[in-house]
N, C-alpha and C positions, 0 to 999 in steps of 0.2 A: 766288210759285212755289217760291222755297224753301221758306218756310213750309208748304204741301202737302208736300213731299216729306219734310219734317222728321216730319209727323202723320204720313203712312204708314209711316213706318219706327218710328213708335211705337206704333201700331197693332200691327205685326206683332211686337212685342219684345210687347207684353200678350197676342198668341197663343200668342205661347210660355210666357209662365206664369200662364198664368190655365186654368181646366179648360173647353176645346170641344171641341165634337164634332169629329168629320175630317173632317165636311163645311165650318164653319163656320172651322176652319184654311187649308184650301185656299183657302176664297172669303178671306183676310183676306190668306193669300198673295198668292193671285195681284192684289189690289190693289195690291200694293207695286210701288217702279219699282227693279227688281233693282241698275241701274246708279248709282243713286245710295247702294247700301247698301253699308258699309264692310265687306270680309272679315275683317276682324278679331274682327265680330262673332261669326261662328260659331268661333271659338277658343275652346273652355271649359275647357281643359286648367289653366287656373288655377282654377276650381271643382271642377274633376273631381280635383283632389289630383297629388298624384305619383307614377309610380311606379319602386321603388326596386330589384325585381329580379322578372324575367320570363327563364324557363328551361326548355326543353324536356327531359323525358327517355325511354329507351326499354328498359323489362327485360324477361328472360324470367322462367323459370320458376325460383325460388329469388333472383332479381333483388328491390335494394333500395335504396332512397337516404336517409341520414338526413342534416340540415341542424341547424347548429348558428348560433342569430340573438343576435347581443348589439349590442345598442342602448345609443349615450349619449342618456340621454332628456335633460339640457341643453344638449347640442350638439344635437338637432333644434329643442327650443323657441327656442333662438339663430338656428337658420337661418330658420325659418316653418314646417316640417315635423309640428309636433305644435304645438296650441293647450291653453291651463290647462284647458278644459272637457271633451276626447275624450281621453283621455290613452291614446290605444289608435293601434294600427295593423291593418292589414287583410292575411288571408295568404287567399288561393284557391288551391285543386288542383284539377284538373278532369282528369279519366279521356278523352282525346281518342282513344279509340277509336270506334266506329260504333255504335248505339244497335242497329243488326243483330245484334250478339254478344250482345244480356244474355239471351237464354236459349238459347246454348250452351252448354254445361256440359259435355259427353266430352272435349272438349280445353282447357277452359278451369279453370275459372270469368274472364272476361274482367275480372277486379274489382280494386282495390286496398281495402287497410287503409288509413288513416290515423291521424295521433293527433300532439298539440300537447301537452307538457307543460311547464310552467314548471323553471327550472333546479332549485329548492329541493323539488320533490316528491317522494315516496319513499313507494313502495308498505306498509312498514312503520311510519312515523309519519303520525300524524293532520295533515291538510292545514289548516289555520285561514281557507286564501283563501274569500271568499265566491260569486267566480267558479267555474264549471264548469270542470270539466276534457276538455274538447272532442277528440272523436276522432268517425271513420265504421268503422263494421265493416266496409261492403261498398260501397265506390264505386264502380259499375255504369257502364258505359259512356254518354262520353256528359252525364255527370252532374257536379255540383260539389261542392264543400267548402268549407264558408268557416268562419275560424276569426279570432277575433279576440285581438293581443297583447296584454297589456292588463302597466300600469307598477303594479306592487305589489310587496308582502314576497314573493310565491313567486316572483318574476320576478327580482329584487335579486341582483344577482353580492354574496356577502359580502365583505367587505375593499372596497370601491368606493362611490364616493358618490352617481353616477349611472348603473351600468349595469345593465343587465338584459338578460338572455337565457332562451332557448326552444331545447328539440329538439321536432325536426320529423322524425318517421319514416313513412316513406311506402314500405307493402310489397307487390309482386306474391302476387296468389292463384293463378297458375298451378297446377295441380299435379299432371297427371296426363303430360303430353309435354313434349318441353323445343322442338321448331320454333316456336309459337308467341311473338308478343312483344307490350307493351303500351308504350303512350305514356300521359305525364301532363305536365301542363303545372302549374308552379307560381310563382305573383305576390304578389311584398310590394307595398302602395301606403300611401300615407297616408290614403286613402278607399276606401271599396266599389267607389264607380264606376269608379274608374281600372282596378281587377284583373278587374273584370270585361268591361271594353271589349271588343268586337270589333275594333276595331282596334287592340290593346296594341300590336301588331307595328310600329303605323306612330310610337308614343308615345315620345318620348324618354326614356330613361332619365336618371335624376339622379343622378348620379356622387359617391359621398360616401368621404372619406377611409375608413380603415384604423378607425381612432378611434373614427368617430362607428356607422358603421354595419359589422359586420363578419357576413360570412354563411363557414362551412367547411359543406366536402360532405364523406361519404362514402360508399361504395357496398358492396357486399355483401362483394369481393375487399378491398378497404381496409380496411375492419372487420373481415373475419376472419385479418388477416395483421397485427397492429398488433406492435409491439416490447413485451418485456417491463418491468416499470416500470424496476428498475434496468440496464435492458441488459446488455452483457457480464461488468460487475462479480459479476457473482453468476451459479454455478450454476443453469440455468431447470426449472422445474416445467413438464413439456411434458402437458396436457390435449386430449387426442381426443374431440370429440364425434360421435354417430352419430344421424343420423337414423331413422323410423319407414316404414311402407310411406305412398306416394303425399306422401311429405313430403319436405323438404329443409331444407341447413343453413343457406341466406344469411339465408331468414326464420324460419323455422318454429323454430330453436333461437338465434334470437338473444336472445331474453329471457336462457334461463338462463346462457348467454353472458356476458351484460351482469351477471348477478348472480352467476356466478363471479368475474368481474374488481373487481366491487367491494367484494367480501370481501377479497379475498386481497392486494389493492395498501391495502387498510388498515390490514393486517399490520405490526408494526414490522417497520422493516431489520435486524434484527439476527438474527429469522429467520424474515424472508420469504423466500416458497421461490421466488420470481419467476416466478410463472406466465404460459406463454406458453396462452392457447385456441385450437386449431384446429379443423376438419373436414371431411371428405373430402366433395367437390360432385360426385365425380365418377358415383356413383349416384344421382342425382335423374333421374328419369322412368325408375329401370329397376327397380321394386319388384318385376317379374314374374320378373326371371332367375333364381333361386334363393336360398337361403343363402351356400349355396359362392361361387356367381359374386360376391356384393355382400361378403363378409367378402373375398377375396382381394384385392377390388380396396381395401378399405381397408388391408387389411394391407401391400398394395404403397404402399401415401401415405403411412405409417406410419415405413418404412423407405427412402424415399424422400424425406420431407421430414424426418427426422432427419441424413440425411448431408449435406441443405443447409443445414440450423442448421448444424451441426459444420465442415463443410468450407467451404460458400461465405460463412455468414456469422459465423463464430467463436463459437458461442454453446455452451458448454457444459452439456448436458440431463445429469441426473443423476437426473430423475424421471418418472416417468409414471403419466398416468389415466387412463381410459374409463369416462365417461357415456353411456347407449342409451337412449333410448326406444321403447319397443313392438317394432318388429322393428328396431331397434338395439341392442338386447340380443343375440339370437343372432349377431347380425351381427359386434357386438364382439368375441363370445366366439369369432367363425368366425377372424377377426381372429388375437387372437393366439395361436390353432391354429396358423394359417399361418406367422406370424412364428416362431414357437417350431422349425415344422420349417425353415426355408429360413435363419432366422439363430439357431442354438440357443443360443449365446451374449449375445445381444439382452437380454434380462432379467438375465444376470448382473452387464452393463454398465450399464443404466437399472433403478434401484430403481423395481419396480412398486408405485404407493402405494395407489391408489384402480379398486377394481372396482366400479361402480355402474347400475343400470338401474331405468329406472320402468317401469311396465306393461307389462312385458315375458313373452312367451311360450313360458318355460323349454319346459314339456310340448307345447308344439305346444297344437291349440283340438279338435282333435277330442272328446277327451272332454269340450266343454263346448259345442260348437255341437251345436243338433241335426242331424237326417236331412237337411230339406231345403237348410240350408245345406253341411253334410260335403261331397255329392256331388257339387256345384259346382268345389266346390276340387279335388276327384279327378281330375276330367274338365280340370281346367287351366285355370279361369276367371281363377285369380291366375298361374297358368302353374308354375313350379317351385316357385315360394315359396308356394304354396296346398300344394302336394305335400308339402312339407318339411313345414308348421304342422299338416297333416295326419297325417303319420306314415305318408307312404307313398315305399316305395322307388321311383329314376327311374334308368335302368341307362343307361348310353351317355354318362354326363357325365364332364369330366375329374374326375380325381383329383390334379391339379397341386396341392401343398401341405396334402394330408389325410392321406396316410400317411411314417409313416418306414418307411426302406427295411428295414429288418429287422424292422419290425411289422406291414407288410402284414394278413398274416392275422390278428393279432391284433383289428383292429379289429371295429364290429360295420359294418353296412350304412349306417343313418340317418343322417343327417345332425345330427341332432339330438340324436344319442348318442352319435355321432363326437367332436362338441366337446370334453365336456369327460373324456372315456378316457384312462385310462395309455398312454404317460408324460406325455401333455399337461397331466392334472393339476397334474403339478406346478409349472405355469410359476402358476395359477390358486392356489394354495396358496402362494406367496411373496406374494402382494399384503397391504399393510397391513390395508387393510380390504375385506370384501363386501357391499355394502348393496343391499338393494333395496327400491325403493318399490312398493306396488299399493294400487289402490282396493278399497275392501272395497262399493261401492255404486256404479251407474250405471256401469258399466263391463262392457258385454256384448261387448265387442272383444277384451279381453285378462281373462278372469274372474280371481275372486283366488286362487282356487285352483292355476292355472297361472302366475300373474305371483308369487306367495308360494311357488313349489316341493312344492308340498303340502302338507310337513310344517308345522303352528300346533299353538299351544295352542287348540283349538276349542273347548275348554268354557267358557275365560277368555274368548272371543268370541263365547259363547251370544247375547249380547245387541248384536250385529252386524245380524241382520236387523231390529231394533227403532230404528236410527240413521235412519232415513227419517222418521221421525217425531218425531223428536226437537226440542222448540222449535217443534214445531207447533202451533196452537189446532184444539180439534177442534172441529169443524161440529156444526151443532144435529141433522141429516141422521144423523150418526155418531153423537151422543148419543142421538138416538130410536133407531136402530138398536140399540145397545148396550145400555139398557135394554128393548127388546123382548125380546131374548136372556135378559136375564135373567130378567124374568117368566115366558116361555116354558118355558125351563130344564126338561129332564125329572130328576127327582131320582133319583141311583141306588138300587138295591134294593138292603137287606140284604144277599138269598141270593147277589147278584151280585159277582167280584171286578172290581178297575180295569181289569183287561185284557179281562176279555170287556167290560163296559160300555163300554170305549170301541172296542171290535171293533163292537158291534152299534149305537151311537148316530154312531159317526164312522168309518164302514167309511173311506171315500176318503181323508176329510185324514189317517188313521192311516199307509194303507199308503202314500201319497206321502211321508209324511214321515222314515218310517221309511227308504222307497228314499235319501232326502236322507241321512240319518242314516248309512247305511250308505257311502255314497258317502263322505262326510266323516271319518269313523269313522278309517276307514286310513290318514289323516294326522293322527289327534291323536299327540303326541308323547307320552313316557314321565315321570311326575317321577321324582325321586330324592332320598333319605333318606340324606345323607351318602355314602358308598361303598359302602353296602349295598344289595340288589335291587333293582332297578328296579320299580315297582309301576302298570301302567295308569290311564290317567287313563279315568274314564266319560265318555264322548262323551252328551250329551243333545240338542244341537239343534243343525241345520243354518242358516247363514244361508240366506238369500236370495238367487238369480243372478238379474244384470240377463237382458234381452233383448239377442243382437246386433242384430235387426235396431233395436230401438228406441234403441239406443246408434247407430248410424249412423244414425236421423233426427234424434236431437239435436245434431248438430253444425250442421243448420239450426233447428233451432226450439226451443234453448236460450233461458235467459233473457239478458239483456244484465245486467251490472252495474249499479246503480243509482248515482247520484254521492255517497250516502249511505256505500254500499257502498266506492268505491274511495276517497274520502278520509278514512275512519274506519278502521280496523281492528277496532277494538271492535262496527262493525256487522257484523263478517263471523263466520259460523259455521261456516267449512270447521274442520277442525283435524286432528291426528295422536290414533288412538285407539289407535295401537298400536305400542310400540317394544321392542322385546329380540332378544339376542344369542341364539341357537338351537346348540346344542352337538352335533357327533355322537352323542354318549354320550345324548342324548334323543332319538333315530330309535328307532321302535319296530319289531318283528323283520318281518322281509320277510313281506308277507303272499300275495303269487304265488308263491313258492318252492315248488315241487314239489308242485302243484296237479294232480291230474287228468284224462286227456283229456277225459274226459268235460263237465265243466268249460265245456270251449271252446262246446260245441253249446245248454249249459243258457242260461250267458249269453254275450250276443256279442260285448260292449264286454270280454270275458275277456284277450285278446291285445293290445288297446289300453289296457288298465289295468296289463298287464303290462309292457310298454314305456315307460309313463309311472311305474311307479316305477322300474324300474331307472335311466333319465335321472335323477329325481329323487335316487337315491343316488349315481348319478354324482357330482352336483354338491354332496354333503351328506356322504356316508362319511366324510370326511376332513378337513373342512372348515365354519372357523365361519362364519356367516352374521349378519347383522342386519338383521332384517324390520321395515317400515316401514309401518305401514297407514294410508292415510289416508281422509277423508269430505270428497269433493268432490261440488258442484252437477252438474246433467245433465252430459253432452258430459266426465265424468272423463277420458277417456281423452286427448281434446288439452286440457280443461284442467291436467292434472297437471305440462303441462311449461309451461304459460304460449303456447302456440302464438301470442295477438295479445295485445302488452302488456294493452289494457282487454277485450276480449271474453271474455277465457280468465282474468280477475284470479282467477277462484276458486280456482286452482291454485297460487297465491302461495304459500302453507302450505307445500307440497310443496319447493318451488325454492328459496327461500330455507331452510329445512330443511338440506333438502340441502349446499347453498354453505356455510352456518355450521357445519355438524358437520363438512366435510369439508377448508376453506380460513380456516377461520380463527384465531388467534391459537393459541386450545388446541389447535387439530389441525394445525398448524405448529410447536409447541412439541414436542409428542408427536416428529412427524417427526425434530424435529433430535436429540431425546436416542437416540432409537430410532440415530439414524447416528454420534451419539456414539459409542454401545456397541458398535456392532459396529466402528469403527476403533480 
């Protein structure tokens, strides 16, 4: 009898690992005598691995959690927890919201980023690990992530014999409302099966010292309020960053974040300027209010969280910067409009250092979208701040922090030529430096025309629209085309000169280019032959504008990075094609100036060209500038600032750029002589 009972219970152990059908399990089942079978049997949790940490979390919209994991990999081989053969560990994320949400999109995207990087990686050196470097762009409700730790040189804490660690960043896509929220669940095990159990919840966790296993959190408020390296000891470098429309600061500017701080804390102590990074969260999901409403409300955090460095936590600032992107450029600038008038002593107290914005929409976009987009924005699709980008007045708004009280009328109307007007000027004319970044390609959101102020060298960038293809191979499709052309080829006549031949053989591409030409023309700048006349530069050819609408489908259907791509540097072809310091004294003479009525009815963009150069001189009469042009992959516009560490890596060029001209060693050096001299 025992004997039978002993074969059915080994029967049904060979069901369980051998390959039956479900019918042929059941019938071996239900042969077994249930009561003689040991419950012990169904315990696999010694197969299934262990696991080490299971965690619920729940963000909104600019919500984020980064996890920092350092393992002693001979303190788990000691316990049983790692074998010589797997030398890995197992981490799962999983998006636990409703598989209902993955195509809502008006209030969502319901998705998170992820991304796993080894302690030793760095966007800037070549990566040697032969492992991936594992990330999700878009983890959809519902859906998983599995990423594996794995014990090598990019994992290896240096100084330490056995530890190794991993950040683990895990970002909300919310981005257009801020009521919505998401959940993620995330599981270290020793095994796959264990993190991914349905019943994790009921699985014991394995409690391991401080030593062997250590896991730090932080969240988007924690990370953007850290102390600066030498704390009170030193004077702090206080850093403002400003977010874009439909964007925010917890995720969306935490890259460049991350790579201001670790420029500047690499800075020797003796004159590191101790930079603190902040940014104002409190405009995320309100991109529509205006200019005014979103610079007011940073300029209130501005002077608001300066008097809690100084007074609640003794820290004395002695510097300040402003980084924008996109519509965090005018924002910035609305900014310390407002400061300037509500605290006009604020700048005389805090040495302004750094004024910086990337793709940012000095002129507004009217003169660079067409018709059927303009009249959108008119009608209040983006609500004020379409108005504003447009160039169009909105009467009935407050005026709280745009006028001084004895310049009232001095001002003009806009908004966007309000900024930067006397006297506010001159709060914008004490900053060390004015930098600005734009894309000179793929970037039909904020064109380069209005993110570069207008005024370039355009002839020095004849060959701007030619960067598209640069390191291209051309197609066999393109060489048979191209030698068609030339066969074809009608040769000019004699009696004929170049201008009518090319009037009569290329009527269209002439006059379109010429309209380009024209367009561009009135911001080429003037050279100069020592101190003598100024002499015009020939304008010859116009770049190329993207598409906005096609620059707003590429932020879906860009390409991803390749791992060739983010671990080499050498594979990457973003770069800077354009760097120089722009002088007032090369603004060439006002070209609307006392133009005509007539004028106005001939052309109709007359009024809107006239208004975009006066802003333009606003912000240039007086003042040097240094234009930054760079050539970034599709989707420029959020890759310029790094929006998702690996998605947006093309933008790297730009950020890092940025961070090293602006924080580090030599422009810390600069700073401290510069404050030498004047004490």
């Amino acid at each position: 009898m025992r004997f039978e009972k002993h074969k059915k219970i080994e029967n049904f152990k060979l069901a369980q690992t051998t390959y039956l059908s479900r019918k042929e399990l059941y019938q071996s089942i239900a042969s077994c005598n249930y009561t003689s079978i040991d419950p012990k049997m169904f315990n696999n949790n010694k197969d299934d691995g262990k696991l080490l940490f299971n965690q619920n979390r729940q963000h909104k919209i600019g919500g984020m959690s980064r996890f920092k994991i350092t393992i002693d990999r001979d303190q788990f081989i000691k316990q049983g927890l790692l074998n010589n053969k797997d030398q890995t560990i197992h981490l799962r994320i999983k998006n636990e919201e409703s598989p209902m949400l993955r195509s809502v999109w008006l209030t969502g995207p319901y998705a998170y980023y992820c991304d796993v990087r080894p302690i030793n990686y760095d966007e800037n050196a070549k990566y040697e690990g032969k492992d991936p470097i594992e990330f999700c762009e878009n983890l959809k409700p519902d859906s998983a992530f599995k990423a594996a730790l794995r014990f090598n040189e990019g994992s290896k804490l240096s100084g330490t014999e056995s530890k190794y660690c991993w950040i683990v960043d895990i970002l909300s896509q919310l981005a257009v409302v801020t009521f919505p929220s998401l959940k993620f669940s995330i599981r270290l095990g020793t095994s796959r099966r264990v993190t991914k159990s349905r019943q994790s919840k009921q699985v014991k966790l394995t409690v391991l010292d401080k030593k062997v296993l250590q896991i730090e959190e932080w969240d988007e408020n924690s990370l953007w309020n850290l102390p600066p390296k030498y704390g009170k000891s030193k004077p702090v470098h206080l850093v403002i960053i400003t977010h874009g429309i439909f964007s925010n600061i917890g995720c969306d500017m935490l890259y460049m974040k991350d790579k201001i701080e670790e420029v500047a804390n690499a800075v020797d102590e003796c004159i590191n300027t101790n930079v603190i990074v902040r940014g104002c969260m409190a405009n995320m999901g309100k991109s529509e209010k205006g200019v005014h409403y979103l610079g007011k409300r940073v300029g209130d955090y501005v002077i608001r969280h300066v008097e809690d460095l100084t007074t609640k936590e003794g820290y004395n600032i002695d510097k300040i910067s402003f980084v924008g992107h996109s519509l965090g450029g005018p924002t910035q600038s609305m900014a310390i409009h407002y400061i300037t008038v509500k605290r006009p002593k604020f700048f005389q107290e805090i040495k302004p250092i750094n004024f910086i914005t990337l793709a940012s929409p000095y002129l507004g976009v009217i003169g660079d979208f067409p018709f059927y987009l303009s009249v959108p924005l008119d009608i209040g699709f983006l609500g004020l701040t379409g108005r504003d980008l447009n160039l169009k007045y909105t009467p009935f708004q407050s005026k709280d922090g745009i006028y001084l009280e004895e310049d009232n009328e001095r001002f003009p109307r806009l908004i966007m030529e309000i900024i930067p007007h006397e006297p506010i000027r001159s709060t914008f004319e004490k900053f060390v430096n004015r930098t600005l970044y734009a894309n000179t390609i793929n970037d039909g959101i904020v064109p380069l025309r209005t993110a570069a102020l207008m005024y370039l060298d355009w002839k020095g960038l004849a060959n701007v629209d030619k960067v598209k293809h640069d390191e291209r191979p051309e197609s066999e499709s393109a060489m048979r085309e191209r030698e068609t052309s030339q066969i074809n080829e009608i040769p000019q006549e004699d009696d004929m000169d170049v201008k009518t031949s090319e009037r009569v053989h290329f009527p269209n591409l002439i006059r379109e280019a010429r309209r380009k030409n024209k367009k561009f023309s009135r911001g080429q700048i003037v050279s100069e032959e020592g101190d003598e006349k100024k002499i015009a530069v020939k304008f010859t050819n116009a770049p190329d504008e993207a598409s906005a609408v096609m620059s707003a489908l590429s932020t879906l259907t860009a390409p991803i990075p390749t791992q060739e791509y983010i671990k080499d540097p050498q594979m990457r072809t973003d770069s800077i094609i354009h760097d120089r310091i722009y002088k007032p004294s090369q603004l060439p003479p006002r070209h609307y100036e006392d133009r005509p009525i007539y004028k106005k009815l001939v052309y109709p963009n007359e009024n809107v060209n006239k208004i975009q150069e006066r802003i333009a001189r606003e912000w240039q009469d007086t003042m040097e500038w240094r234009k930054i042009l760079v050539k970034i992959q599709p989707d420029s516009h959020n890759n310029i600032v790094v929006r998702r560490r690996f998605t947006n890596l093309y933008g790297n060029i730009a950020v890092s750029h940025m961070a090293e001209e602006h924080f580090n060693t030599k422009a810390c050096q600069e700073y401290a002589n510069l404050f030498s001299l004047k004490r």
